[in-house]
C-alpha positions, 0 to 999 in steps of 0.5 A, a space after each residue: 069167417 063168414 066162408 066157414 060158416 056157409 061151408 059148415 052149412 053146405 057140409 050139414 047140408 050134404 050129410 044130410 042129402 045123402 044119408 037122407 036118401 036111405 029106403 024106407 025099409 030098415 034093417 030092422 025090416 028085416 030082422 038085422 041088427 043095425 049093429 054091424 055083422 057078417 052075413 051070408 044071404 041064400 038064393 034061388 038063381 033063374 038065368 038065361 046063359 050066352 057063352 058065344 064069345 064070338 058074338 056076345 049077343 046076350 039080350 037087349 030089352 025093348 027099349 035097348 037095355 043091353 042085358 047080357 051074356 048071363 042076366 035073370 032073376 032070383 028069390 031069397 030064401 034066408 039071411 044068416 050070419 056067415 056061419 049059417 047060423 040063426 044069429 044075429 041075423 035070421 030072416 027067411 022068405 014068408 017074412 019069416 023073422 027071427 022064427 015067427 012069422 008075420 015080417 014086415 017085408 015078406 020077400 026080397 027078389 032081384 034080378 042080375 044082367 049087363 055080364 059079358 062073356 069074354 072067354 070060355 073053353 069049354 071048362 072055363 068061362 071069364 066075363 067083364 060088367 055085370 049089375 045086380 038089384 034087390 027089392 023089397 015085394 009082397 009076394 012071391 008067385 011061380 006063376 011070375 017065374 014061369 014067365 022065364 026071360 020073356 019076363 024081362 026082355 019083353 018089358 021095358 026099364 024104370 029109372 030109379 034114382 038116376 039108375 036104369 034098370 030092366 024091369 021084370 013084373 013081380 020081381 022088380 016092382 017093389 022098392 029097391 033097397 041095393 043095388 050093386 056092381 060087379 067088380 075086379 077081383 076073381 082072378 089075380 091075373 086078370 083086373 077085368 075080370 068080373 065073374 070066374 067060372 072055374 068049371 063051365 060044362 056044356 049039357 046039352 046046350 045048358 050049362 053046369 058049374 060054379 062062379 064067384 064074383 065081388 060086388 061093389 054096392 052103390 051108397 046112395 040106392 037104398 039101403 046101401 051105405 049099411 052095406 057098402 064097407 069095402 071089407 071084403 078081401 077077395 081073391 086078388 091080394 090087396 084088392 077088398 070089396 063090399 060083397 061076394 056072390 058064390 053060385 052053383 048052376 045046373 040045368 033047370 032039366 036036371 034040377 027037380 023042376 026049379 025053374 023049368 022056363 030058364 036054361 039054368 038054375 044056381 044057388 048058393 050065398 052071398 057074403 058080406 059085413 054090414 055097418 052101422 049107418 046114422 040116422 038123418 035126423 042125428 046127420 041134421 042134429 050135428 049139421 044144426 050143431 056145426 052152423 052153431 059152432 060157426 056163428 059161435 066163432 063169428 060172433 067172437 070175431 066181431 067182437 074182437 075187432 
C-alpha cells in the first residue's frame, strides 16, 4: 500500500511540473477564449531561400546552428477564427484586442529555420526538417527587419527550456510562448517530406510560389499544450496534426517595398484548434486530492490487520 501512495505522489508531482511550465502570457493575453476553437492566424513572411539541392549550404549561425535551406523572420498581424471572422478570437498587431486597443501583449513575432531542400525542378520544391518559434515583444520596428538575414546569422543562439534556438534581436527577445516542429504529411507519396512547394519559380534569382507545411507543436514550451491537439487532418490520409502553415512567397522586388533586405516576402495563414488546458493550481488540488485517496486506503489497511 505504501507503493500506491508514493506513486500517487510522483503522478501529482508530474501533473504539476508539466502543466506548471506554462508562460506567463495566457491565452487571455491575447484576447482567445480558453474554451476551445479553430483559428486561423495571418503573417507577414521575411525569408532568405536556398534551393541548390546539390549543396544544401542554407546558413550557419556563429556559433554553428545550421539554420537551412529557407529560415527568416515574420510579424503577426491577426488571429481570427478559421472563417476569418472577429469571433471568438480577434486579436491584432498593436495589441489591439477585440477591437480596442491597449492589449497586454502588443506584438507577436517569430522566426523559422533548420528547412532542407531536397528536391526542386524548377516548378516544384520538397524539403525535410524544419523549426518555428513565436514570442510575445513589445514592440515591432522596421528598422529591426531592415537588418534582413545579417540579423540572425550574425548572432549567436539562446537555450530556452533545453531548446537551441537562433536569435534575431527584436524578434526573439521577448518571451517564447510556441514553439513547433515541422512534420510529414504534405504529400502522401513521400513521409519525409516537411514542406511542399507545388509552384517554385525562379525570378530572377528570387523565388514565386506557395508552400504548405504541418507542424507538430511542442507541449511543454509556452503555451503549447493549448495548442498541441493533434486534430488536424493533413494531406496524408490518416496522418493529423496540431497545425498547418500556408504561405504565398513573392520576391521582396515585387512585393511593394515589404521586406526590401530579404530575397522573399510571403503571407498567409496558419490554421489550428486550441484546447482548454488545467490550470496548475487545479493539477496541485487534484494531486493533493490523490495522495489523500492514498492514505485514505492505508489507513483502512492498517486497520483491517
Amino acid at each position: 500500500m505504501r507503493k500506491t501512495i508514493v506513486s500517487m505522489s510522483v503522478l501529482a508531482a508530474l501533473a504539476t511540473a508539466s502543466f506548471g511550465a506554462n508562460a506567463a502570457v495566457t491565452l487571455a493575453d491575447l484576447g482567445l477564449p480558453s474554451d476551445p476553437f479553430d483559428f486561423q492566424i495571418k503573417f507577414n513572411n521575411y525569408e532568405v531561400l536556398n534551393p541548390d539541392t546539390a549543396t544544401n549550404s542554407g546558413a550557419v549561425n556563429t556559433d554553428g546552428l545550421y539554420l537551412g535551406d529557407s529560415f527568416g523572420i515574420f510579424r503577426v498581424t491577426t488571429i481570427l477564427d478559421q472563417a476569418g471572422l472577429n469571433s471568438p478570437a480577434n486579436w491584432a498587431s498593436g495589441g489591439i484586442v477585440n477591437g480596442v486597443g491597449g492589449g497586454s501583449v502588443q506584438e507577436l513575432t517569430g522566426i523559422f529555420w533548420g528547412f532542407d531542400i531536397v528536391a526542386q525542378d524548377g516548378t516544384t520544391a520538397f524539403a525535410t526538417g524544419g523549426q518555428i518559434a513565436l514570442f510575445a515583444n513589445a514592440t515591432w520596428d522596421l528598422a529591426i527587419r531592415e537588418q534582413g538575414p545579417a540579423g540572425m546569422t550574425t548572432t549567436g543562439t539562446t537555450n530556452i527550456g533545453g531548446y537551441n534556438l537562433p536569435t534575431y534581436a527584436g524578434i526573439t527577445g521577448g518571451e517564447l510562448i510556441l514553439l513547433g516542429n515541422y512534420a510529414s504529411g504534405c504529400d502522401s507519396a513521400n513521409a519525409s517530406y516537411t514542406l511542399c512547394s507545388p509552384t517554385f519559380l525562379d525570378v530572377g534569382g528570387s523565388y514565386l510560389g506557395s508552400a504548405k507545411g504541418y507542424v507538430d507543436v511542442v507541449t511543454d514550451v509556452g503555451l503549447g499544450a493549448n495548442f498541441a491537439t493533434g486534430a488536424l487532418a493533413t494531406d496524408t490520409p490518416g496522418v493529423f496534426r496540431d497545425a498547418s502553415v500556408q504561405s504565398n512567397f513573392t520576391p521582396a522586388a515585387l512585393s511593394g517595398g515589404e521586406g526590401s533586405n530579404w530575397e522573399t516576402w510571403s503571407f498567409d495563414p496558419v490554421f489550428g484548434r486550441s484546447q482548454a488546458v488545467p490550470e496548475p493550481s487545479i493539477l496541485a488540488l487534484l494531486g493533493i486530492g490523490l495522495v489523500g485517496i492514498g492514505a485514505g486506503r492505508l489507513r483502512r489497511g492498517r486497520k483491517g490487520a
